[in-house]
Backbone as CSV, one residue per row, in Angstrom:
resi,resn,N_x,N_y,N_z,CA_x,CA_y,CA_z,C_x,C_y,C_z
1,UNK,70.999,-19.243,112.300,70.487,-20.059,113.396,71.433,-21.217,113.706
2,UNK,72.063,-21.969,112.700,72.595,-22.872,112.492,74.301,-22.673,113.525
3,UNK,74.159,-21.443,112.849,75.837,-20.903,113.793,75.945,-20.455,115.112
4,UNK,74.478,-20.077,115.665,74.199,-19.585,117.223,73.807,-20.820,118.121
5,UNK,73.517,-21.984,116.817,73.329,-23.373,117.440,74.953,-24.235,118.079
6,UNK,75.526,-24.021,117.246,76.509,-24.476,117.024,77.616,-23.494,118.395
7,UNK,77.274,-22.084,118.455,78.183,-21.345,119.731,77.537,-21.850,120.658
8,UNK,76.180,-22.131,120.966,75.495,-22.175,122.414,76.240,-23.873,122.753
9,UNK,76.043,-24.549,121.788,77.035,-25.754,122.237,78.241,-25.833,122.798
10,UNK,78.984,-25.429,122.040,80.683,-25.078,122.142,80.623,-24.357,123.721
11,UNK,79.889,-23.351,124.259,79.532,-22.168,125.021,79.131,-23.504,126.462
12,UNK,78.361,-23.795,125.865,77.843,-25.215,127.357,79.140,-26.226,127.498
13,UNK,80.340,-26.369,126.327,80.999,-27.305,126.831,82.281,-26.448,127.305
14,UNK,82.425,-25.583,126.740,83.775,-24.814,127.315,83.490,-24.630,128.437
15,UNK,82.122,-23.685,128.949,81.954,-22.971,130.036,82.391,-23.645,131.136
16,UNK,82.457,-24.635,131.652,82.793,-24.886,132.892,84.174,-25.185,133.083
17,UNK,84.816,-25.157,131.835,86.599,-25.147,132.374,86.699,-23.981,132.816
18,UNK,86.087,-22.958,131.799,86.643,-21.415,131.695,85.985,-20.792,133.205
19,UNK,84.969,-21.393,133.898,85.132,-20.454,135.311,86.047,-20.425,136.242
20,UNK,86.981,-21.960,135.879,87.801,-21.633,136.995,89.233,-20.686,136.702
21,UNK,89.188,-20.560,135.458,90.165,-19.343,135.605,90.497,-18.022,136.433
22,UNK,89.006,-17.123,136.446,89.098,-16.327,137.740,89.214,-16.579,138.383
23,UNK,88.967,-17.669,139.031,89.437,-18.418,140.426,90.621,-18.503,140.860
24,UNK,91.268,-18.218,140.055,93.106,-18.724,139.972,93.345,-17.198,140.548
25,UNK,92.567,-15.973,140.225,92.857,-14.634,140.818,92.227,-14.226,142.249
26,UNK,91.505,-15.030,142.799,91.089,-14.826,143.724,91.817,-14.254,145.057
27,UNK,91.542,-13.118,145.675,92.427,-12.875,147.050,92.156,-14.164,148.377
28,UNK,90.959,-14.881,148.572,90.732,-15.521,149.150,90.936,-16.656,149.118
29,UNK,90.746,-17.602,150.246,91.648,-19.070,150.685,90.769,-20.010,150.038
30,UNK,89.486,-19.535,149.172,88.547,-20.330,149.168,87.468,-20.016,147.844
31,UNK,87.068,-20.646,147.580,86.231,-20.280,145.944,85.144,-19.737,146.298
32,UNK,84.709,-18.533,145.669,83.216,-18.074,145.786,83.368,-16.749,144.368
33,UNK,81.737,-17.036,144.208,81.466,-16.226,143.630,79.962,-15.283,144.063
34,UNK,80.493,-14.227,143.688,81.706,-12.559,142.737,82.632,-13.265,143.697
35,UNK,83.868,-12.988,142.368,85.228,-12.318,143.651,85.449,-11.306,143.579
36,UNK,85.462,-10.727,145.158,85.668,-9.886,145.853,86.812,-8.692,145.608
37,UNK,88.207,-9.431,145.464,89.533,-8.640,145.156,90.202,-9.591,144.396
38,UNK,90.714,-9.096,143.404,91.876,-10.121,142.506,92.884,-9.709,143.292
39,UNK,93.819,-11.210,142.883,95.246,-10.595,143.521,96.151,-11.973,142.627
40,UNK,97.107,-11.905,142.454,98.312,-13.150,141.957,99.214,-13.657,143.160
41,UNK,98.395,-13.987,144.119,99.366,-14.806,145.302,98.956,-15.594,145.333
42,UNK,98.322,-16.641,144.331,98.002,-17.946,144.386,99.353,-18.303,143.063
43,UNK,99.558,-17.705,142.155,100.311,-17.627,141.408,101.785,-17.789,141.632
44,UNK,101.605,-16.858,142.683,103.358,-16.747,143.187,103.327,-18.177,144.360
45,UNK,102.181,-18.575,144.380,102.247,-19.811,145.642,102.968,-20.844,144.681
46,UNK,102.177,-21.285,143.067,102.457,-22.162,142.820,103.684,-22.270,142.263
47,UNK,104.276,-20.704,141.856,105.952,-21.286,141.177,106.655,-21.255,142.919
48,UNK,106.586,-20.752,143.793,107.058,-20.841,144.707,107.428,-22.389,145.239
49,UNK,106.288,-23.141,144.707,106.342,-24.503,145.413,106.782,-25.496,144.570
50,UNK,107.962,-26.258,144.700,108.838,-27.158,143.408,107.866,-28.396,143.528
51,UNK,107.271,-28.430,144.475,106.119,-30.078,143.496,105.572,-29.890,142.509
52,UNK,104.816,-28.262,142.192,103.739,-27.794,141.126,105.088,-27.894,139.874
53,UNK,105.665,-27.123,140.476,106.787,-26.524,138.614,107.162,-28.091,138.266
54,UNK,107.317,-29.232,139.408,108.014,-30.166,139.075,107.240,-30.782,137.810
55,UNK,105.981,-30.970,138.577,104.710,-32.122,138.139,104.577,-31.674,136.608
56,UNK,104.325,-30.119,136.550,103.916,-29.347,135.393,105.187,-29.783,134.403
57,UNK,106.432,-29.511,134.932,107.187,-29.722,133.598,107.603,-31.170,133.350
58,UNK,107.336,-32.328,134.263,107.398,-33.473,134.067,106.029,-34.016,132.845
59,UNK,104.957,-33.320,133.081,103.843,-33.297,132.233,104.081,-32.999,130.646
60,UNK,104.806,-32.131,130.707,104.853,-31.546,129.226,106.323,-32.440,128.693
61,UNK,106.521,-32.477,129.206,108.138,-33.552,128.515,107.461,-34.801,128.494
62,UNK,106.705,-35.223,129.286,106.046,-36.623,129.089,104.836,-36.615,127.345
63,UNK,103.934,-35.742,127.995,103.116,-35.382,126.485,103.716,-35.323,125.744
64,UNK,104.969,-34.667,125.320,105.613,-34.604,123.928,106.240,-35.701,123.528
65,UNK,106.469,-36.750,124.476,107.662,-37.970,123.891,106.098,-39.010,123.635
66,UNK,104.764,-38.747,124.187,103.159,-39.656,123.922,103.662,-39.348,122.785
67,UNK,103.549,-37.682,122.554,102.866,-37.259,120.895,104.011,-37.721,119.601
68,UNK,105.067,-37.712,119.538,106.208,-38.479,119.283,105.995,-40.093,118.693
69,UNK,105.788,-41.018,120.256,105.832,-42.546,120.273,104.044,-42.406,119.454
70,UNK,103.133,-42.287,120.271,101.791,-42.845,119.686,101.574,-42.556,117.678
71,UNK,102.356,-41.058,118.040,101.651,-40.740,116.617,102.313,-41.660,115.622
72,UNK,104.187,-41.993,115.930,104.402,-43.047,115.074,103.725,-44.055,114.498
73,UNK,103.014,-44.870,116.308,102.633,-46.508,116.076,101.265,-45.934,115.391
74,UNK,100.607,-44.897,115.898,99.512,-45.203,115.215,99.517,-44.924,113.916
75,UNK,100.212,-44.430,113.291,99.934,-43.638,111.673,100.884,-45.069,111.118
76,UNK,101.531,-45.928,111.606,102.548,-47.363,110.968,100.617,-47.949,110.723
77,UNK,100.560,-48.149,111.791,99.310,-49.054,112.433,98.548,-48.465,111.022
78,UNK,97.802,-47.612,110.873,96.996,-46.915,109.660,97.662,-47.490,108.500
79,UNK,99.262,-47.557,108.591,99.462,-47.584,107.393,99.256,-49.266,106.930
80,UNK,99.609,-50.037,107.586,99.127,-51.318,107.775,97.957,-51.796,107.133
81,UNK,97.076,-51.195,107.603,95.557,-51.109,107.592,95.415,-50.783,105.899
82,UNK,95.618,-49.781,105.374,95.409,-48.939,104.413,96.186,-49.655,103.431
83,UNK,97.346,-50.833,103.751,97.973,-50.567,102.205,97.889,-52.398,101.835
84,UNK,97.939,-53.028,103.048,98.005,-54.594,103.183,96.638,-55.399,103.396
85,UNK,96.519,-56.348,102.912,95.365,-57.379,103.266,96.224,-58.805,104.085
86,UNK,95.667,-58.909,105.364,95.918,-59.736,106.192,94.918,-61.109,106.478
87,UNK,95.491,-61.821,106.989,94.635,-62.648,107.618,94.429,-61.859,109.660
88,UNK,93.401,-61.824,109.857,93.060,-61.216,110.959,92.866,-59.947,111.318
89,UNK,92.658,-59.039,109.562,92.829,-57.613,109.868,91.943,-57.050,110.533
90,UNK,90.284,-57.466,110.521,89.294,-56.973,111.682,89.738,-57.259,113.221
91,UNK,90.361,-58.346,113.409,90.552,-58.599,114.819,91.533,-57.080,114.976
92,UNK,92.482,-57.008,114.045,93.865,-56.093,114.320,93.153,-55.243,114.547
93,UNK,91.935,-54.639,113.627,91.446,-52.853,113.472,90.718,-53.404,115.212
94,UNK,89.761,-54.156,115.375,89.239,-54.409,117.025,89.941,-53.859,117.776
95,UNK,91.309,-54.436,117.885,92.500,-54.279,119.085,93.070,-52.822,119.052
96,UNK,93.397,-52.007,118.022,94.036,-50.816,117.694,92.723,-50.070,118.689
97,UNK,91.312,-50.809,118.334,90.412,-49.265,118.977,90.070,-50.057,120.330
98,UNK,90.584,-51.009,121.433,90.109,-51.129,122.558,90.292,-50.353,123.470
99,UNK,91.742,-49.873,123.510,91.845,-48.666,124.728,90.488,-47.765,124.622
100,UNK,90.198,-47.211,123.532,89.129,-46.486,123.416,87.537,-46.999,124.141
101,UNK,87.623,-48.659,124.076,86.467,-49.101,124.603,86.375,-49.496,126.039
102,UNK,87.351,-50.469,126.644,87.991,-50.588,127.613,87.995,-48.947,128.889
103,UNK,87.216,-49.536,129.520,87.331,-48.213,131.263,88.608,-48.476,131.416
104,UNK,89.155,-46.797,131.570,90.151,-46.829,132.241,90.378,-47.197,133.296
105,UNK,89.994,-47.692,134.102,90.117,-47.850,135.574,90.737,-49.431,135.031
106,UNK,89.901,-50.042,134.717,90.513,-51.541,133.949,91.371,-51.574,133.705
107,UNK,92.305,-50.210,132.495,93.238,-50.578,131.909,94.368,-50.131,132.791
108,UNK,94.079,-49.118,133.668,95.194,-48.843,135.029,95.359,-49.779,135.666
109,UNK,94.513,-50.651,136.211,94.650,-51.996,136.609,95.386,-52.634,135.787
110,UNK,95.275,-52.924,135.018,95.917,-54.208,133.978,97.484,-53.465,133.500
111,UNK,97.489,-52.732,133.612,99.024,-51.230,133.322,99.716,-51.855,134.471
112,UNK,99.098,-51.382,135.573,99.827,-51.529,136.887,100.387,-52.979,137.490
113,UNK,99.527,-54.150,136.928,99.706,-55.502,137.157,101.177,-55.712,135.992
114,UNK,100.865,-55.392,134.997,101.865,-56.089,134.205,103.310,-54.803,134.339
115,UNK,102.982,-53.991,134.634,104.311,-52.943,134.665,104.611,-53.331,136.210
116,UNK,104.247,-53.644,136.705,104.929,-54.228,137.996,105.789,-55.351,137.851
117,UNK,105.708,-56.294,136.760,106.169,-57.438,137.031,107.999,-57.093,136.051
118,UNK,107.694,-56.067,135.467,109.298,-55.827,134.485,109.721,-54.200,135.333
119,UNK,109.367,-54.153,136.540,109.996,-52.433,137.065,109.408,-50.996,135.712
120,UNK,108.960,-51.157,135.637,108.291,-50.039,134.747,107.294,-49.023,135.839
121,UNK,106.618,-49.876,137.102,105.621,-48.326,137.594,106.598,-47.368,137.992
122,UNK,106.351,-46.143,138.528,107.154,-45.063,139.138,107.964,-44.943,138.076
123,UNK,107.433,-44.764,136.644,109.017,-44.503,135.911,108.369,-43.837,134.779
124,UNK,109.020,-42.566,133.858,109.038,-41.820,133.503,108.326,-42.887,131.922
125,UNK,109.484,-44.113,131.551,109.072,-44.801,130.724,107.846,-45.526,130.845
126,UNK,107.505,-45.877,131.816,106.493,-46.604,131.967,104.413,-45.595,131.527
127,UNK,104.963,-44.163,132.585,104.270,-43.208,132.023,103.908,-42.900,130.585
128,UNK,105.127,-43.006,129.524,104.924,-42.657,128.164,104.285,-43.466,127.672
129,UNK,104.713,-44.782,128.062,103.789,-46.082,127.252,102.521,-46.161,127.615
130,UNK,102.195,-46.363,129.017,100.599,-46.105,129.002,99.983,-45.244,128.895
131,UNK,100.595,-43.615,128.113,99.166,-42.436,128.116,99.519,-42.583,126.442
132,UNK,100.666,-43.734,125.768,100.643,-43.711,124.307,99.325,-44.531,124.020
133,UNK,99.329,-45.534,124.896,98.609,-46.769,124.981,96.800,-45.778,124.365
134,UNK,96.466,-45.101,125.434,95.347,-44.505,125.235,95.114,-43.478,123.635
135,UNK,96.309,-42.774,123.676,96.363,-42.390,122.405,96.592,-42.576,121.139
136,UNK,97.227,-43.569,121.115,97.586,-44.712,119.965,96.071,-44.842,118.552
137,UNK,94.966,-44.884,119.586,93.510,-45.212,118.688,93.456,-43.722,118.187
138,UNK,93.141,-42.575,118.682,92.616,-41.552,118.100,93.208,-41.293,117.207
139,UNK,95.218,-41.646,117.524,95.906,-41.589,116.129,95.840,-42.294,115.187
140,UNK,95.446,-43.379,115.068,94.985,-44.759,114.181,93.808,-44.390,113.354
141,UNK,92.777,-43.507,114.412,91.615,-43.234,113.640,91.861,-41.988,112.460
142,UNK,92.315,-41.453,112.846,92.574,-40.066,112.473,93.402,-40.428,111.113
143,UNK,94.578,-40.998,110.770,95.310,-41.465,109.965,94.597,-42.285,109.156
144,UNK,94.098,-43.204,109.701,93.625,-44.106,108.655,92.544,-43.159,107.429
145,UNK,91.777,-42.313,108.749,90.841,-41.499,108.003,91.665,-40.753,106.126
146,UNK,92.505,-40.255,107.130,93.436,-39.519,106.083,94.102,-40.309,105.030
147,UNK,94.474,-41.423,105.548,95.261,-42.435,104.158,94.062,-42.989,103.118
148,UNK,93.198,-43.314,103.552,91.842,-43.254,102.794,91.804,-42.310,101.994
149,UNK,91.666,-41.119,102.073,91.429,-40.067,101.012,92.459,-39.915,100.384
150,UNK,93.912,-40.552,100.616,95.070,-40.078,99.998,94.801,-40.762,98.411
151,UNK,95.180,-40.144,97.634,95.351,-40.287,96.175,96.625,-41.591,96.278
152,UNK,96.525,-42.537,96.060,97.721,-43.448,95.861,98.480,-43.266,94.835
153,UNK,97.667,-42.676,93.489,98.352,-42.800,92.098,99.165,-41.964,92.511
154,UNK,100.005,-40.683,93.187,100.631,-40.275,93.545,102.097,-41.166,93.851
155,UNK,101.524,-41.657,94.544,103.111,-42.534,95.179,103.702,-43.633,93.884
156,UNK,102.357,-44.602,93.488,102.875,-44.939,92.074,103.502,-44.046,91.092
157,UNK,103.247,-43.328,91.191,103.683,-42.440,89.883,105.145,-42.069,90.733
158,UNK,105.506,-41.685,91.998,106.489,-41.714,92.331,107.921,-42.532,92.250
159,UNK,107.078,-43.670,92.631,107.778,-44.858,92.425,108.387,-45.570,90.991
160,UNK,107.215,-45.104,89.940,107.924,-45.576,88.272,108.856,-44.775,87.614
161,UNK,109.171,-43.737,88.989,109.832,-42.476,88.572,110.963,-42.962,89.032
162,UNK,111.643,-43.900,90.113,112.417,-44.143,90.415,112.609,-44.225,92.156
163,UNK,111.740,-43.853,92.615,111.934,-43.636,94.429,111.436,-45.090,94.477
164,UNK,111.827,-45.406,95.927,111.630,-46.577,96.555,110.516,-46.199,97.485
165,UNK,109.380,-47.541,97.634,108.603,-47.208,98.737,108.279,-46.115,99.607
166,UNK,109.285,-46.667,100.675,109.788,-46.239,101.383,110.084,-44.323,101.075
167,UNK,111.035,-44.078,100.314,111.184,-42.558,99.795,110.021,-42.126,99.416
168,UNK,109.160,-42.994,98.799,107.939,-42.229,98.203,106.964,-42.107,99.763
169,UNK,106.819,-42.399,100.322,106.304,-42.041,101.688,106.648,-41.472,102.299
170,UNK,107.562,-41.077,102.409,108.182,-39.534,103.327,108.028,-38.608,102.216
171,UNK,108.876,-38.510,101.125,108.332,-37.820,99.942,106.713,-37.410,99.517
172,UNK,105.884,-38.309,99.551,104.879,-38.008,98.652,103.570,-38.047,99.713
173,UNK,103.476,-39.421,100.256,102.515,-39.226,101.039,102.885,-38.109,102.311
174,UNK,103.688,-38.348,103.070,103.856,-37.793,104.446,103.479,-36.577,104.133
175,UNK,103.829,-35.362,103.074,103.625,-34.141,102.733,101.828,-34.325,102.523
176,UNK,101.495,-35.103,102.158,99.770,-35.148,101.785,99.400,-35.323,102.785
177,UNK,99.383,-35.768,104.031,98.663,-36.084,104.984,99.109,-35.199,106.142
178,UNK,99.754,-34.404,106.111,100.771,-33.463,107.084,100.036,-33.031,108.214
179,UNK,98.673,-32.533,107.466,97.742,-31.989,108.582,97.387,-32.653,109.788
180,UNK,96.748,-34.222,109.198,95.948,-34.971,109.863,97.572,-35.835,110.701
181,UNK,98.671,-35.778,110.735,99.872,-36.123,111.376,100.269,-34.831,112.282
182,UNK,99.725,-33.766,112.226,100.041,-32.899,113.353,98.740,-32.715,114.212
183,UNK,97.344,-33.051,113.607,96.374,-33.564,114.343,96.292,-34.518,115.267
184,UNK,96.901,-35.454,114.844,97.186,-36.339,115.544,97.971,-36.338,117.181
185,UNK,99.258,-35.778,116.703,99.900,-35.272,117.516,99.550,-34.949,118.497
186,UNK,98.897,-33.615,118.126,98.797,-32.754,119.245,97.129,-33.034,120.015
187,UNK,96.531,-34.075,119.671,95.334,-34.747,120.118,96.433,-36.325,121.205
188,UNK,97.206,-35.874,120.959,98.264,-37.911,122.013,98.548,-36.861,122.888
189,UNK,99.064,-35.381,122.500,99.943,-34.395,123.738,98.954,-34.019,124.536
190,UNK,97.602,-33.812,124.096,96.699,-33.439,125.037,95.923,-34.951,126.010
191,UNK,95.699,-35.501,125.410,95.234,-36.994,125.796,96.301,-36.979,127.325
192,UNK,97.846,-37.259,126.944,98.826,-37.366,127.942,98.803,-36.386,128.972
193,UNK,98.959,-35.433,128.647,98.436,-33.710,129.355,97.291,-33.949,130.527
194,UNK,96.298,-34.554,129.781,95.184,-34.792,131.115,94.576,-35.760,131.520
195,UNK,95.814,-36.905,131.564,95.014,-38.407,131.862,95.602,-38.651,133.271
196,UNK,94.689,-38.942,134.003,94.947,-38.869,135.387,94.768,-40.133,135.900
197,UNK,93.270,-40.740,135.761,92.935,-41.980,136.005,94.194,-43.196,136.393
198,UNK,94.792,-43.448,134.641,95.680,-44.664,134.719,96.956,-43.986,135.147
199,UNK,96.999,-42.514,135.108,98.574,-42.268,136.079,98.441,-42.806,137.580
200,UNK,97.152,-42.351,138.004,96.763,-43.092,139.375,97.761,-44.311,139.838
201,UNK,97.620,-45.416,138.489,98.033,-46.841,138.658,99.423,-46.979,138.713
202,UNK,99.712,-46.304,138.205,101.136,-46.308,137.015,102.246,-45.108,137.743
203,UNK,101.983,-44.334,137.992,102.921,-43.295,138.980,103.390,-43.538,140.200
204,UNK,104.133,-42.387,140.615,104.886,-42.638,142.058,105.291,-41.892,142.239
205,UNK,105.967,-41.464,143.953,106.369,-40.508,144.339,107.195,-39.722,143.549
206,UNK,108.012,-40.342,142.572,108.857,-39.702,141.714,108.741,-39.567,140.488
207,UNK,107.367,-39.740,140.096,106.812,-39.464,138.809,105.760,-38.959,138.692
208,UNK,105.391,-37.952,139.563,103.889,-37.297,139.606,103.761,-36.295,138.618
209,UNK,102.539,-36.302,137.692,102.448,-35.850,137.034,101.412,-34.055,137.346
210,UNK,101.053,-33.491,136.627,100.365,-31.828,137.257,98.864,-32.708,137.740
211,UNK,97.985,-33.084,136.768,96.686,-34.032,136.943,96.968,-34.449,138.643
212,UNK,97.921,-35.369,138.598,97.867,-36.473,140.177,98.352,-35.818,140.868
213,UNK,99.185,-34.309,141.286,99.505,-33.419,142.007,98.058,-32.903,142.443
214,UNK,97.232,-32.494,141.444,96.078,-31.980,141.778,94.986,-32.901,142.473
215,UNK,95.113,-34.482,142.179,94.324,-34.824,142.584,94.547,-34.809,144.056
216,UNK,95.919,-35.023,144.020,96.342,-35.761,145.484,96.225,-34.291,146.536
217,UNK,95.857,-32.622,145.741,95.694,-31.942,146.825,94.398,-31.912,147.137
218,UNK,93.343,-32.287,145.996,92.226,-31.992,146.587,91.343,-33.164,147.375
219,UNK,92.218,-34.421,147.804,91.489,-35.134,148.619,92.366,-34.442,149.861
220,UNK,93.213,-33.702,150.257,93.693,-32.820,151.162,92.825,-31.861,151.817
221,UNK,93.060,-31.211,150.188,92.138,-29.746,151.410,92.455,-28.620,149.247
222,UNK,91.478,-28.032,149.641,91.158,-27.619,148.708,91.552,-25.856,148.645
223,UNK,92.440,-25.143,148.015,92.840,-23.600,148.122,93.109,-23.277,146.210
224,UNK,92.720,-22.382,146.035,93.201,-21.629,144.577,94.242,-22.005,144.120
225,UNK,95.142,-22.421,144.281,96.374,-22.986,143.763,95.804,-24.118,143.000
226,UNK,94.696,-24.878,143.409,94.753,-25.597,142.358,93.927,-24.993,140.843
227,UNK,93.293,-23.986,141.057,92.504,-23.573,139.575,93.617,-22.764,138.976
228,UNK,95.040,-22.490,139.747,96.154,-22.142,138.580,96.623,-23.274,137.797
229,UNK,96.797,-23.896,138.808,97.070,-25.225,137.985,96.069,-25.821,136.792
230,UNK,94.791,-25.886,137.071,93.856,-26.127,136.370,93.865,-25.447,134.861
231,UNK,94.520,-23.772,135.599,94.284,-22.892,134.264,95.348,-22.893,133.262
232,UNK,96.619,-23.583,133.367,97.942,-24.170,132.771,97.258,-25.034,132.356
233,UNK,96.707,-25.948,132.789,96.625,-27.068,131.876,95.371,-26.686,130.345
234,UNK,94.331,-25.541,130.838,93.840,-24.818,130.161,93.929,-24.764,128.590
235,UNK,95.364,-23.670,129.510,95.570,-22.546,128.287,96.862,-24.076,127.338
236,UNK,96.637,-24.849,127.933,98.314,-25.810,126.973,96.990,-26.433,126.148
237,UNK,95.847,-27.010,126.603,94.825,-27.677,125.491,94.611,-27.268,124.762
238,UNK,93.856,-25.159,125.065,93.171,-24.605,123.822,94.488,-24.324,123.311
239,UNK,95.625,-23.866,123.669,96.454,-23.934,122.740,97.014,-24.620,121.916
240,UNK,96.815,-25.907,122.181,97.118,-27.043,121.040,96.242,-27.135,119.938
241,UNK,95.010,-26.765,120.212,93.918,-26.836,119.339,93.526,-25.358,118.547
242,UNK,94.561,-24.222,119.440,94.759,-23.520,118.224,95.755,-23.539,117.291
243,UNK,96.608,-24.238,117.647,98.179,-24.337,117.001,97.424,-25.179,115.973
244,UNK,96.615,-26.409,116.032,96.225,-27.415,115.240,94.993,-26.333,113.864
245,UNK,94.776,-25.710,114.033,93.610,-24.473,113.640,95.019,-23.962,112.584
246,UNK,95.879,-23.339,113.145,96.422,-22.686,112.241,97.312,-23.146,111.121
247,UNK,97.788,-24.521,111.714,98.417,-24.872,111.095,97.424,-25.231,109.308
248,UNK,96.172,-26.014,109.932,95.231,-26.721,108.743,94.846,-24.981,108.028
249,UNK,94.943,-23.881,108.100,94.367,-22.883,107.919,95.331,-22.683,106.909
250,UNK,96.849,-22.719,107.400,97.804,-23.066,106.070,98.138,-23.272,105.381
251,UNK,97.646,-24.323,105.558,97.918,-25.843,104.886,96.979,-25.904,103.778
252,UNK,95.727,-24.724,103.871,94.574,-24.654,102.467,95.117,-23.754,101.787
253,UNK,95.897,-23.372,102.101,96.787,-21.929,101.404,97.332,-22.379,100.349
């Protein structure tokens, strides 16, 4: 019961990405259901057209340099947390999780005010920092979670052995926590992948990302090209989250 509880959930939250996939096959100019005739000329529309291939591969080079920058600051940030006693460390742990609390619409605002004043909007850099900005916490959370359970006597025992700090943390811990550091990851690549909102603020004609391509067609006019697009961005999520599946599946090995 427990496990048919657990699919009918999963089943109510997937389901509504997963209809628009057929949609992406549709012969017609327009969404309905049954469809009528499949066909792939919405397909051949979108590599045909260099804004889509642009946006799409500007997307995925952007996500990977989030998953890169955030997962650093946030797993330093964890480590901070986890190994030091500060004066102000609740305020610090507060601040690490505000993006998380903070509406985006706020923080696109406040992105866009202060990246205006040093040339950062319309810029590729400016993009990485604010979809790290958002991802930074889940990686903070996630890490810290994990440095918590880490066995420390490990790294001591490393260290009376002769490694430095430093060596004993790439050495000893980094290998212990491996999982929850490619979790991480690939939870900043997806975050970046589909944050649209503060790209809103923060983008420009020459930095449009697949998300603000899509948005900007469907206050246009609305045709199947965009549920291909929709269905790329799809298949790059569940695929991160199966890549993240196999890897931890390994990793118990």
């Amino acid at each position: 019961m427990l496990y048919f509880l657990v699919f009918l959930i999963l089943f109510v939250i997937i389901a509504p990405a997963l209809v628009i996939i057929p949609q992406s096959f549709t012969s017609l100019n327009y969404f309905v259901y049954p469809i009528k005739e499949f066909s792939i000329k919405w397909y051949v529309k979108f590599f045909e057209n260099s804004e889509w291939i642009t946006s799409l591969e500007r997307s995925i080079i952007i996500a990977l340099l989030v998953a890169v920058l955030a997962t650093i600051i946030g797993t330093l940030a964890a480590l901070a947390v986890n190994k030091l006693n500060f004066k102000g460390k609740n305020l610090f742990l507060n601040l690490m999780l505000t993006p998380m609390i903070v509406p985006v619409v706020i923080t696109g605002v406040a992105l866009y005010a202060s990246f205006a004043k040093v040339g950062l909007n319309n810029s590729i850099l400016g993009l990485v920092m604010a979809h790290s900005l958002l991802a930074i916490p889940m990686v903070f959370l996630t890490m810290s979670s994990a440095l918590a359970r880490f066995d420390t006597n490990l790294e001591l025992a490393a260290m009376s052995m002769g490694s430095t700090p430093i060596g004993a943390f790439f050495k000893v811990t980094v290998p212990g926590v491996k999982s929850s550091l490619v979790t991480s990851a690939l939870l900043s690549f997806v975050t970046s992948l589909d944050e649209v909102v503060v790209t809103i603020f923060v983008s420009g004609a020459d930095t449009k990302t697949l998300p603000m391509v899509m948005w900007e067609n469907l206050r246009a006019t609305i045709d199947p090209t965009i549920a291909v697009a929709a269905t790329f961005l799809i298949i790059l999520t569940l695929g991160m989250y199966v890549i993240k599946e196999i890897f931890e599946a390994k990793s118990k090995d």
